[in-house]
TIBA-985493 format. One record per residue (C-alpha): x, y, z; residue in three letters; residue number from 1. Coordinates in steps of 0.001 Angstrom, whole numbers, plus 500000, padded with zeros to 6 digits. Layout:
# residues N
[node [X Y Z] 'ALA' NUM] ...
//
This chain:
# residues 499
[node [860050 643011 550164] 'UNK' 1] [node [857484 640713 551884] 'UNK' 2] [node [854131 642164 553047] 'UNK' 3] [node [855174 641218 556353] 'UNK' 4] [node [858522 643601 556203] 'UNK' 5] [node [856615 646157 554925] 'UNK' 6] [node [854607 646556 558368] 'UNK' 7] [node [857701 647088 560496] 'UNK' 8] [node [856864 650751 561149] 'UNK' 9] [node [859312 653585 560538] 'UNK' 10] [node [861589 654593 563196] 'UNK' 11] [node [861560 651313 564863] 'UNK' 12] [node [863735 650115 567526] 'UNK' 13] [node [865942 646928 566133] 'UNK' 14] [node [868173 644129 568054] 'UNK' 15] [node [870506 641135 567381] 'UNK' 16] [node [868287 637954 567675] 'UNK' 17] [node [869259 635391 570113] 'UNK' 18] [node [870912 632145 568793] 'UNK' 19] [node [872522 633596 565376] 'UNK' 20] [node [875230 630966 564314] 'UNK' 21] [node [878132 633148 562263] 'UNK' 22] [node [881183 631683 560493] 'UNK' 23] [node [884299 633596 559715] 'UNK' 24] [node [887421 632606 557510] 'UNK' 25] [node [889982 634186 557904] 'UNK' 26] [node [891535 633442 555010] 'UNK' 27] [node [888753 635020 553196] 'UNK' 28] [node [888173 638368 555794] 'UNK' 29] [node [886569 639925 555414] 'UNK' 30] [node [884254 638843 553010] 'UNK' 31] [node [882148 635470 553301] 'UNK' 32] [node [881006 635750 556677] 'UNK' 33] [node [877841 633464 556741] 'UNK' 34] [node [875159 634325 559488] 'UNK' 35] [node [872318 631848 559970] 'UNK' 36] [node [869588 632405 562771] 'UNK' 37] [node [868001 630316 564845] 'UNK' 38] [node [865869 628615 562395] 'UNK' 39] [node [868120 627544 560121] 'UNK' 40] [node [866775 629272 556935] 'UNK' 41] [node [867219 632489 555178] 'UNK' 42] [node [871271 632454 555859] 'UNK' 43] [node [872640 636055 555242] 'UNK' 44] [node [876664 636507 553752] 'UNK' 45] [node [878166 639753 554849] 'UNK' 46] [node [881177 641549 554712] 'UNK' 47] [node [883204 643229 557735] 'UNK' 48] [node [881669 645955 558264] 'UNK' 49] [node [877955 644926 557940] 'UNK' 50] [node [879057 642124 560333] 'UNK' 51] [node [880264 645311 562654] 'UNK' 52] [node [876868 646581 562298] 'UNK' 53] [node [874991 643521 563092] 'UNK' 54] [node [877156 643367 566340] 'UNK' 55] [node [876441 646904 567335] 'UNK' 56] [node [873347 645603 567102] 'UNK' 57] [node [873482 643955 570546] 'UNK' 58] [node [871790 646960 571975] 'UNK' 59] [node [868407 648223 570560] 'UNK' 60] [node [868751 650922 568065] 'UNK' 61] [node [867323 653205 565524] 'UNK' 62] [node [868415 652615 561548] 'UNK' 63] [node [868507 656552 562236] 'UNK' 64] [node [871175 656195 565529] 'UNK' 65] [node [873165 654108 563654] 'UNK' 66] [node [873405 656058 560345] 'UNK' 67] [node [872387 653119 558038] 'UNK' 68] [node [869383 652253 555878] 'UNK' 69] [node [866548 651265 557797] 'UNK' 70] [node [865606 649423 554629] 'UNK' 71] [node [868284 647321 555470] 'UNK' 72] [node [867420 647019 559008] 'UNK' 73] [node [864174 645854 557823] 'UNK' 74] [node [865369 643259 555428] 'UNK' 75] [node [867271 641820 558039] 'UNK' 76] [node [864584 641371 560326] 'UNK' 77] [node [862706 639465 557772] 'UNK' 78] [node [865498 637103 557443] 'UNK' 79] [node [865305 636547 561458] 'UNK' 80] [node [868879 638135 562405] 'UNK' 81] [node [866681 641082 564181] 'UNK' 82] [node [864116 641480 565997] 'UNK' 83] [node [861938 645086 566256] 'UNK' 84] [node [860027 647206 569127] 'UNK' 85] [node [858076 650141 568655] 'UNK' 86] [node [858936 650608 572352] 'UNK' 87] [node [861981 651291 574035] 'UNK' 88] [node [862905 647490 575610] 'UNK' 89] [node [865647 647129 577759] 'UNK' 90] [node [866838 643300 577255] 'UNK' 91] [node [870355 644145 575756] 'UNK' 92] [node [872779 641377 574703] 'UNK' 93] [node [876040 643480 574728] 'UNK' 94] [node [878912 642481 572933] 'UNK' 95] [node [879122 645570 571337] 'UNK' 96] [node [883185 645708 569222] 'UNK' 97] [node [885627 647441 570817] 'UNK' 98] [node [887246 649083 567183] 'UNK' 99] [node [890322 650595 566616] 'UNK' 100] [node [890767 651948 570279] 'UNK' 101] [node [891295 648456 571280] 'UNK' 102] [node [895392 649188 570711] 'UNK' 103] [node [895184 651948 573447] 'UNK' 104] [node [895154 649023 576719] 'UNK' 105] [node [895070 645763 577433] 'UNK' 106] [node [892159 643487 575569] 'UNK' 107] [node [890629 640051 577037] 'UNK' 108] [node [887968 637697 575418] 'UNK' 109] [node [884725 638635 576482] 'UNK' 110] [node [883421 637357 580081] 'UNK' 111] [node [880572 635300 578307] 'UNK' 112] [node [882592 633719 575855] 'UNK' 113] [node [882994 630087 575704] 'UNK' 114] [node [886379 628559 573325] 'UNK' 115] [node [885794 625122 572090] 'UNK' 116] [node [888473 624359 569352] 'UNK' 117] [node [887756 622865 566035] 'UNK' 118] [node [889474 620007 564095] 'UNK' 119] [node [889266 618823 560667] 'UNK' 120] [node [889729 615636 559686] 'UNK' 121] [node [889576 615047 556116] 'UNK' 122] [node [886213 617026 555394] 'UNK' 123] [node [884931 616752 558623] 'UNK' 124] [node [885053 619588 560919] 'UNK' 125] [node [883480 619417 564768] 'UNK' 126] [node [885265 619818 567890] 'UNK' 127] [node [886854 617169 569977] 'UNK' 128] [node [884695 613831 570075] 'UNK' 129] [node [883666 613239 573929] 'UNK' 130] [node [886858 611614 574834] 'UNK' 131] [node [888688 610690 571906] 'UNK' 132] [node [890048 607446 571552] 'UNK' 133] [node [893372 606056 570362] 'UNK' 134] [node [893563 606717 567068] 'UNK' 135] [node [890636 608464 566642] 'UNK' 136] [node [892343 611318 566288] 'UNK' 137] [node [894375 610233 562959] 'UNK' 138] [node [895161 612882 560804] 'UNK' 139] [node [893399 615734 562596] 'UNK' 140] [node [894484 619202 562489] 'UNK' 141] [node [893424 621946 564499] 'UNK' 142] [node [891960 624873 562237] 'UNK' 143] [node [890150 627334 564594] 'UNK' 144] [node [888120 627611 567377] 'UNK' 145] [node [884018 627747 568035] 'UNK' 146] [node [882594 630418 570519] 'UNK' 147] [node [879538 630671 572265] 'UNK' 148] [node [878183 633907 574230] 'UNK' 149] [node [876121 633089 576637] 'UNK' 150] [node [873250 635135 579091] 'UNK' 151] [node [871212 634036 581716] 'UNK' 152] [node [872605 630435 581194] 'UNK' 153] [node [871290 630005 577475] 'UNK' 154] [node [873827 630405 573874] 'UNK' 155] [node [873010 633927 572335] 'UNK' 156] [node [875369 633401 570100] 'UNK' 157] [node [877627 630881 568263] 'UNK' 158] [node [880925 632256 566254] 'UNK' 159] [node [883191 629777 564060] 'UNK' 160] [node [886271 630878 563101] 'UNK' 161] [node [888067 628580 561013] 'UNK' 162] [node [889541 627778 557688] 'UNK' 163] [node [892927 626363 557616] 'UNK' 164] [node [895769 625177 560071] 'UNK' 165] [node [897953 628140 559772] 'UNK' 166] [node [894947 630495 561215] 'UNK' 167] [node [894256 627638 563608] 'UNK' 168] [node [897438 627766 565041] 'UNK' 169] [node [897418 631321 565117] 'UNK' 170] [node [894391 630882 567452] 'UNK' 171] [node [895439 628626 569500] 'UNK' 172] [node [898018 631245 570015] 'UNK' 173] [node [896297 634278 570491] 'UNK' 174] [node [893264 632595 572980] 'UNK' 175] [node [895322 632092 575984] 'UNK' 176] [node [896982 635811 575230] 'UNK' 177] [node [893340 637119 575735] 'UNK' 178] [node [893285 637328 579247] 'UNK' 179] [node [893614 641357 579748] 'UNK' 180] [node [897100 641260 580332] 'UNK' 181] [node [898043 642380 576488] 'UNK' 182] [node [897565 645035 574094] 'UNK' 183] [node [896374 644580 570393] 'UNK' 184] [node [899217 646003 569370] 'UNK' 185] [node [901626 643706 571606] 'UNK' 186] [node [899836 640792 570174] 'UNK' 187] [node [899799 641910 566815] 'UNK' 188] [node [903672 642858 567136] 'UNK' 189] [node [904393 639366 568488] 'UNK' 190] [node [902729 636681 565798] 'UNK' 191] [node [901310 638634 562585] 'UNK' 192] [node [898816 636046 561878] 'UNK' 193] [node [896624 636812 564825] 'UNK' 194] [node [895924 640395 563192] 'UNK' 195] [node [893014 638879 561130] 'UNK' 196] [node [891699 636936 563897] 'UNK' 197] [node [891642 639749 566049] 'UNK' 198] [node [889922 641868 563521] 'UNK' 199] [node [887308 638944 563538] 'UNK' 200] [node [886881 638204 566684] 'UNK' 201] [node [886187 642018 567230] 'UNK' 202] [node [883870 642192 564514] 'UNK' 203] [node [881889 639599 566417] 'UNK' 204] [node [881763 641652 569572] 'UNK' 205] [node [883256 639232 570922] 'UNK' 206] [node [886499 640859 572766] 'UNK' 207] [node [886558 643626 575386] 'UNK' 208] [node [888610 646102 577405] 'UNK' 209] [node [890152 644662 580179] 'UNK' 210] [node [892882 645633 582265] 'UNK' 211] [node [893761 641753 584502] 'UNK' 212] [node [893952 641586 587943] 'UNK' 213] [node [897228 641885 589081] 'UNK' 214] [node [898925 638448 590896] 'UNK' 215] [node [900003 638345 594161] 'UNK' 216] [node [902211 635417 596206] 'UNK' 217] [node [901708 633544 599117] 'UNK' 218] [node [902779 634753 602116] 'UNK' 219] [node [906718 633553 602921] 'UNK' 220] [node [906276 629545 604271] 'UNK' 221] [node [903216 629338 603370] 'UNK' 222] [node [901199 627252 600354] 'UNK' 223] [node [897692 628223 598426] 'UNK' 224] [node [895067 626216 597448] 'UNK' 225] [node [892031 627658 594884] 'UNK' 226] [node [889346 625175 594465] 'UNK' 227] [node [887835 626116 591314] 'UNK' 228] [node [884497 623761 591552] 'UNK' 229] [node [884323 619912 590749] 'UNK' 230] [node [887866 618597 590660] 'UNK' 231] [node [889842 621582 589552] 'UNK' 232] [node [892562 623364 591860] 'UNK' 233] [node [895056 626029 591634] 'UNK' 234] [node [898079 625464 593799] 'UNK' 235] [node [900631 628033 594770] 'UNK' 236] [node [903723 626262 596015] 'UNK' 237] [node [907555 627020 596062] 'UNK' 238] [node [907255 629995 594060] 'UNK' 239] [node [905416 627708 591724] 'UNK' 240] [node [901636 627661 590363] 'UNK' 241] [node [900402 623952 589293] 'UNK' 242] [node [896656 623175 588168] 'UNK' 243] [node [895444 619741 588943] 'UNK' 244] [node [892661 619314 586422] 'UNK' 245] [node [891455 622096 585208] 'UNK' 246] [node [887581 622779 583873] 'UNK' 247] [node [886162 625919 582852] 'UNK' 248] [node [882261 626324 582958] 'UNK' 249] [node [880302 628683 580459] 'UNK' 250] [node [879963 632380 582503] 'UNK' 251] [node [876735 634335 581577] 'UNK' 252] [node [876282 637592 581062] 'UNK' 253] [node [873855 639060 583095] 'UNK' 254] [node [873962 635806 585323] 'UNK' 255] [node [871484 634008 587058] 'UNK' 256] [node [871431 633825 590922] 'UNK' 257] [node [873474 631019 591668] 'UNK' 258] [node [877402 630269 591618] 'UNK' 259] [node [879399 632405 589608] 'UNK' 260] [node [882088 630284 587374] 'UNK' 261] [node [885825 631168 587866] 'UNK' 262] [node [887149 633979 585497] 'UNK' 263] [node [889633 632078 583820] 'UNK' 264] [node [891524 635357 582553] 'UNK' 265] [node [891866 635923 586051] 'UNK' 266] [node [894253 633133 586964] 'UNK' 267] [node [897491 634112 585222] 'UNK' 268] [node [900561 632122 583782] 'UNK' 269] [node [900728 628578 585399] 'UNK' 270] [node [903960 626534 585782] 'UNK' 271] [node [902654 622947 584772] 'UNK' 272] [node [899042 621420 584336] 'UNK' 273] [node [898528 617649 586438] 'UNK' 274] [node [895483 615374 584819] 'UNK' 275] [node [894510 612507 586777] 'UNK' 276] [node [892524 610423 583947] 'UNK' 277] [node [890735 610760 580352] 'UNK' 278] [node [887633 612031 581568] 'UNK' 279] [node [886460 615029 579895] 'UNK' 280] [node [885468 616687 582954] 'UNK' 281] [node [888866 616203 584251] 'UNK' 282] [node [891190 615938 580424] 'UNK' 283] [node [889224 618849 579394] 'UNK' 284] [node [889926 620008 575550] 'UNK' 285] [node [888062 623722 575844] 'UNK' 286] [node [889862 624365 578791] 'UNK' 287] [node [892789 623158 578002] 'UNK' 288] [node [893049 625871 575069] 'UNK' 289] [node [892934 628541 577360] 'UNK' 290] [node [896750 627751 578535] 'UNK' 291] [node [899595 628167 576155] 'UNK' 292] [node [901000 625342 573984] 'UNK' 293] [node [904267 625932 575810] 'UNK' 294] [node [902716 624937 579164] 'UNK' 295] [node [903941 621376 580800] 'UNK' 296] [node [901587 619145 581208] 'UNK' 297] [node [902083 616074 583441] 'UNK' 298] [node [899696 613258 582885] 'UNK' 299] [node [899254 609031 584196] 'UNK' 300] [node [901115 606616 582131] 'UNK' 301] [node [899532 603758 580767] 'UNK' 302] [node [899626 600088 581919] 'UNK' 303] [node [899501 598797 578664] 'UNK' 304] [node [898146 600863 575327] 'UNK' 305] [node [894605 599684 574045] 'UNK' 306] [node [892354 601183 571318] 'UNK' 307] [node [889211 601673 574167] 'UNK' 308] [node [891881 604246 576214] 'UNK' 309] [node [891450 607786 575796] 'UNK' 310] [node [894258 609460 573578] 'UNK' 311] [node [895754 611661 576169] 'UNK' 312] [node [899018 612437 574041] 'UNK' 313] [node [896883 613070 570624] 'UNK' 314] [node [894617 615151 572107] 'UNK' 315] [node [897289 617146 573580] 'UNK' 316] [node [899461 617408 570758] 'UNK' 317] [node [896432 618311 568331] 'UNK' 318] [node [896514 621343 570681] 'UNK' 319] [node [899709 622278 570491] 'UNK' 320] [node [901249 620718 573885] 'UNK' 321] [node [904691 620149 573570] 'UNK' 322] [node [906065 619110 576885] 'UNK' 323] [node [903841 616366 578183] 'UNK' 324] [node [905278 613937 580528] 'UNK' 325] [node [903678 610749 581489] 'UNK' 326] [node [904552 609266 585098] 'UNK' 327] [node [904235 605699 585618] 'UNK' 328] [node [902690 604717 589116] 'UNK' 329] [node [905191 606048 591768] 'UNK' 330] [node [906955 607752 589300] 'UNK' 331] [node [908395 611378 590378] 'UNK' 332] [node [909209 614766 588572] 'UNK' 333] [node [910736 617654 589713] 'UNK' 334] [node [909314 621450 589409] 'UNK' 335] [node [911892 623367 590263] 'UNK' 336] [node [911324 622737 594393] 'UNK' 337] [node [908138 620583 594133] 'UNK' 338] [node [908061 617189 593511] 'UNK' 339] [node [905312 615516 591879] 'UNK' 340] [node [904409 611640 592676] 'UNK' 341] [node [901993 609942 590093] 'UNK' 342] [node [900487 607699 593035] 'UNK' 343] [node [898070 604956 591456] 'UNK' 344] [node [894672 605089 590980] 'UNK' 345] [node [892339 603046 591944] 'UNK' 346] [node [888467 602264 590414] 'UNK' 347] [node [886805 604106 587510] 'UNK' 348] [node [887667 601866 585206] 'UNK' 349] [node [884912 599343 584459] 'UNK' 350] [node [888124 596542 584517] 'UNK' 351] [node [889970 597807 582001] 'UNK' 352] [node [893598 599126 582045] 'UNK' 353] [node [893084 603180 581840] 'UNK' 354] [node [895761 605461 582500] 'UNK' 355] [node [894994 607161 585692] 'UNK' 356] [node [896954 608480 588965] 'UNK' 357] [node [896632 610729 591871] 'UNK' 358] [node [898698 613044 592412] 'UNK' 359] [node [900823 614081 595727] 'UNK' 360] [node [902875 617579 595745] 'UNK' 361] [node [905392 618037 597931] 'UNK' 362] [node [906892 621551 598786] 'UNK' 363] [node [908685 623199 600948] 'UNK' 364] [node [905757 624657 602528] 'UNK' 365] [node [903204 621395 602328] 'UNK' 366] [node [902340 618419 601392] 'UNK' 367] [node [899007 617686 599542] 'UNK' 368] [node [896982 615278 597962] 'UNK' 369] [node [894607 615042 595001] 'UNK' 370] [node [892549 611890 594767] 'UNK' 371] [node [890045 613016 592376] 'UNK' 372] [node [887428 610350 591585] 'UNK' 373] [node [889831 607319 592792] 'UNK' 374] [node [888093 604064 594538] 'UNK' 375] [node [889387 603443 597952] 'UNK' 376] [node [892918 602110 598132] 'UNK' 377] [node [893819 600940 601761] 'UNK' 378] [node [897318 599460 600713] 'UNK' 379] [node [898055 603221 599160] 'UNK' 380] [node [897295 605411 601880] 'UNK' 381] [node [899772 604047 604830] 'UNK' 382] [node [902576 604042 601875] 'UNK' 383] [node [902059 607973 601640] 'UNK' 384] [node [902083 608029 605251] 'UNK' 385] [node [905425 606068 605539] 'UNK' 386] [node [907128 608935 603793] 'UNK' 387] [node [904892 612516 603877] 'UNK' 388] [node [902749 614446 606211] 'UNK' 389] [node [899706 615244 604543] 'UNK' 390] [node [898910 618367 605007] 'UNK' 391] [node [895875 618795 603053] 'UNK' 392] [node [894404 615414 601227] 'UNK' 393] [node [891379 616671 598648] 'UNK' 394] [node [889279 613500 598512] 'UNK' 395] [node [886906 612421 596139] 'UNK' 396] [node [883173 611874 597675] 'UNK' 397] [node [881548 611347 594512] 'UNK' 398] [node [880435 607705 595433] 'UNK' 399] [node [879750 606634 591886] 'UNK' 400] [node [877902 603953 591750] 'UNK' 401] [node [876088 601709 588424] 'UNK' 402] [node [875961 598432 586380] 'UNK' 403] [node [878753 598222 584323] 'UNK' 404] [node [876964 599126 580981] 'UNK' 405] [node [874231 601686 582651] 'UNK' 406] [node [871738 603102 580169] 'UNK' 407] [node [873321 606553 578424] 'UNK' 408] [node [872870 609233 580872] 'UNK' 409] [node [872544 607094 584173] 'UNK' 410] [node [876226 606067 584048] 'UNK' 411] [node [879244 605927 581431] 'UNK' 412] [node [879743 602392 580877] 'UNK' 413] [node [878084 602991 577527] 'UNK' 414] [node [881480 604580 576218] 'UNK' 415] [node [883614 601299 576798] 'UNK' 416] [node [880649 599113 576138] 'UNK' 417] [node [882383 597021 573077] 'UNK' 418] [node [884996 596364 575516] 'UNK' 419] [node [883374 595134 578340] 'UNK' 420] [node [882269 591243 578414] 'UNK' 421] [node [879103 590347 577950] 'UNK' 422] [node [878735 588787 581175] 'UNK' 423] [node [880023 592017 583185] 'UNK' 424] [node [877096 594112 581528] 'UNK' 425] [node [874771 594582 584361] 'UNK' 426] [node [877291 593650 586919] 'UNK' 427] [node [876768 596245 589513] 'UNK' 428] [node [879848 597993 590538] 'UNK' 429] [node [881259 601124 592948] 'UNK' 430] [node [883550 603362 590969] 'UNK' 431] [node [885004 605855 593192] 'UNK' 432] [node [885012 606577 597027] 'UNK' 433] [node [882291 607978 598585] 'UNK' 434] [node [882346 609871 601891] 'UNK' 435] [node [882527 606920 604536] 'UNK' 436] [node [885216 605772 602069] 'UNK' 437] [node [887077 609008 602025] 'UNK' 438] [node [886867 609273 605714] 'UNK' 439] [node [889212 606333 606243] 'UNK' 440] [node [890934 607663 603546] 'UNK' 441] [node [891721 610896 605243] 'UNK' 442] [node [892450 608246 608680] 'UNK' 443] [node [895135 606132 607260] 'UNK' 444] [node [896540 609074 605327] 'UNK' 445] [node [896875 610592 608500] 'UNK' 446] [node [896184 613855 606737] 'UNK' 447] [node [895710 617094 608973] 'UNK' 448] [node [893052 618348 607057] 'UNK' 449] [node [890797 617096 604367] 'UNK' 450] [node [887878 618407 602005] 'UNK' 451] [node [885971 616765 599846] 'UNK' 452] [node [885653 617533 596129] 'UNK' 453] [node [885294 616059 592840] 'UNK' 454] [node [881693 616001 593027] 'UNK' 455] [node [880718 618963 591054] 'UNK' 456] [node [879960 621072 594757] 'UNK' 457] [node [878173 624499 592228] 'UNK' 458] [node [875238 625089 590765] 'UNK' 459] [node [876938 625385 587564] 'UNK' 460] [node [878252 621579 587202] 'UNK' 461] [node [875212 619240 586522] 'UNK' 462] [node [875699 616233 588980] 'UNK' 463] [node [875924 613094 587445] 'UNK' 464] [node [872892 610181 588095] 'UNK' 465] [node [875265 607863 589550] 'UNK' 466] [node [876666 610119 592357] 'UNK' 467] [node [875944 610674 595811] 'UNK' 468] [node [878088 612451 597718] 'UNK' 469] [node [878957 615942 599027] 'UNK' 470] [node [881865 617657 600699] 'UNK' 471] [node [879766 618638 603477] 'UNK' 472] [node [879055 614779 604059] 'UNK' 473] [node [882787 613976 604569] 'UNK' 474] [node [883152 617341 606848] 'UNK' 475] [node [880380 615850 608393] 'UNK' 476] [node [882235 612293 609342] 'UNK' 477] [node [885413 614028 610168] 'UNK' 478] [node [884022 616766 612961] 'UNK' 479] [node [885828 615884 616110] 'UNK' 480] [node [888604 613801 614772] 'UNK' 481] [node [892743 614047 614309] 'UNK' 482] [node [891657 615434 610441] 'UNK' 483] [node [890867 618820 610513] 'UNK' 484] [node [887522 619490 607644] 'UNK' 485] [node [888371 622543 606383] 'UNK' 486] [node [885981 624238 603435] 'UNK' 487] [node [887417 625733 600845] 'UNK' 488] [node [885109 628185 598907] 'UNK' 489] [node [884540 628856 595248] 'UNK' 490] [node [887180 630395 593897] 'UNK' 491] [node [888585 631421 597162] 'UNK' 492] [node [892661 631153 598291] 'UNK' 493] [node [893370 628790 600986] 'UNK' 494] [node [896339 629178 602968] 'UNK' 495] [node [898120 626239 604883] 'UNK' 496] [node [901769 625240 606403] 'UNK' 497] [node [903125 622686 608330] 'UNK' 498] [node [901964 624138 611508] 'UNK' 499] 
//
């Protein structure tokens, strides 16, 4: 042992270092679990239960308080995985594992944990590329899922589990399932494989006890609306539960002041999942493994298929989706009472065919109306109008703006830039409608009420360069008039009628 090691006094205090990076195969569980710290070097391979240890670990302890050898306490700080006090700190990381008492009531992924999932594709393994292209996707498999735990906004801690498609499946199984609302033993019971992977994922500290909220209904003729930040919204229709693109941010724990991302365990079984377009912050693969595989999924048909599109159905099928259904513009699907119009969409698409719509939902109760990040689209609006009152239209008010191929990070013409003709390239162009735009919108929609969204609208979604505008800009331009500017806050249920 290193002179260095040989100063960490006796009866120190040891915790968990931030930014470990752990893999764990199931197939091999559980032995071969690698643990690498921040640095990169000095990568440690441990077996269940010193991976246990290492978890209990989130919490300062005593080699002596934890019954082990504080030698190896000692060697592990010299490999970086700990870090000592001869005080009595109080910065805890949690994520302490639940153990065998997990079977006694229901079990959720931990509050701080973040699912990405993880392909292979030949020998490469990574998550999804930022918006996968068609054919891109070629041969890829799903085989497990990447983690992150996160505090005060910052990774303390990455997990892969992964090895094969069988436990990858398995996965994309069990995630969705850990949302409080099942015991270990139900789980277990109901698809063997996920035994290991809940072993692991316990190991890692990474699951907790967690009893979910219990779901209510709307009240009788009446519809809810749950804006979820940016562009995602729950809607409670019919008897019915729909999610027009869903995105789940990162939660810390402890959290800084600020907005406080959704609990997605908290939202329960939905009915079908509505995507406008391939954006990633809108076709979102992490949150899309949070539903289960058996989930419909409605998404825009496309014009015409080119190799620049995103690869809506690949994506979706790598994870599992079986019942997708792509409406062409104007086409219509029934959801039991609803009915779902793909209504075109308009801008956002650096002239090139995309597959993109808006959606309109039509129940018994109301009518509403998603634009998302859709240009304005005066021979649309009095269409709608011909046919629907518009109860509530959510409006983009992002106001995108840039040159056709910006620079990376001050727009996203860089993605379709060996697409786009040379001559277009600094072309300056207006992508989506902003909130002067929107307030027409709203005008010829002759919507009752409106509210702007789709442009991030928490502290937790980083605004992109190229936007401009707020919801409280299009409240702003509607005070006064026939549509009503309602707010809808974070994470809070909105109810509306016809009246």
């Amino acid at each position: 042992m290193s002179e260095r090691a040989r100063r960490t006094p006796p009866g120190a205090r040891y915790r968990r270092a931030e930014g470990l990076e752990l893999t764990v195969r199931p197939c091999d569980w559980p032995r071969n679990v690698t643990v690498r710290p921040r640095n990169g070097m000095h990568a440690e391979t441990l077996d269940g239960d010193a991976l246990r240890l290492l978890t209990r670990l989130g919490r300062w302890h005593r080699a002596d308080e934890l019954g082990c050898d504080d030698a190896l306490l000692a060697r592990w700080e010299l490999s970086d995985l700990l870090f000592w006090s001869s005080a009595n700190p109080t910065r805890a990381l949690g994520g302490e594992p639940i153990g065998a008492g997990s079977h006694d009531g229901p079990i959720a992924l931990a509050r701080n944990a973040y699912v990405r999932p993880l392909v292979a594709r030949g020998d490469a393994l990574d998550w999804f590329d930022f918006m996968p292209r068609r054919g891109e996707l070629a041969g890829a498999e799903l085989v497990g899922i990447d983690v992150a735990a996160c505090a005060l906004g910052h990774e303390i801690l990455r997990a892969r589990v992964v090895c094969c498609p069988r436990h990858g499946a398995a996965l994309r199984w069990l995630v969705p399932r850990l949302d409080g609302r099942h015991t270990r033993a139900e789980l277990e019971r109901d698809l063997p494989d996920v035994a290991v992977a809940l072993e692991a994922l316990d190991a890692l500290g990474l699951l907790e006890r967690r009893a979910a909220p219990a779901l209510t209904a709307p009240p009788a003729g009446r519809a809810r609306v749950t804006w979820l930040g940016h562009a995602a919204v729950l809607v409670e229709a019919a008897g019915r539960r729909l999610l027009v693109d869903p995105i789940i941010f990162p939660a810390s724990v402890p959290q800084r002041p600020g907005d406080v991302p959704p609990d997605w365990r908290d939202l329960g079984p939905v009915d079908a999942i509505l995507i406008t377009h391939g954006d990633n912050d809108h076709l979102n693969p992490s949150t899309l493994t949070l539903f289960p595989r058996e989930t419909p999924i409605f998404i825009p048909e496309a014009p015409i298929r080119r190799a620049h599109q995103v690869d809506m159905e690949a994506l979706l099928a790598i994870l599992g989706y079986g019942d997708v259904r792509a409406l062409p513009d104007w086409g219509e699907a029934r959801l039991g009472d609803l009915t779902l119009t793909a209504v075109p969409f308009l801008g956002e698409d650096w002239g090139l065919p995309l597959a993109k719509c808006t959606w309109l939902v039509d129940a018994p109760e109301a009518t509403l109306y998603f634009s998302a990040d859709s240009a304005f689209m005066p021979e649309v609006y009095p269409r709608i109008r011909a046919t629907h009152t518009v109860d509530l239209a959510l409006l983009g008010v992002t106001g995108s703006e840039e040159a056709h191929v910006a620079p990376p990070g001050f727009g996203y013409g860089d993605f379709y830039e060996g697409w786009i003709p040379d001559e277009k390239r600094n072309e300056w162009i207006v992508h989506t409608a902003g909130p002067a735009e929107s307030a027409e919108a709203a005008r010829l929609l002759g919507a009752r009420r409106a509210f702007g969204y789709a442009a991030g609208g928490t502290s937790f979604h980083e605004v992109s360069y190229s936007d401009r505008g707020t919801h409280a800009d299009l409240a702003a331009l509607l005070a006064g008039g026939p549509c009503e500017p309602v707010t809808l806050g974070l994470n809070v249920p909105y109810l509306i009628d016809r009246n």
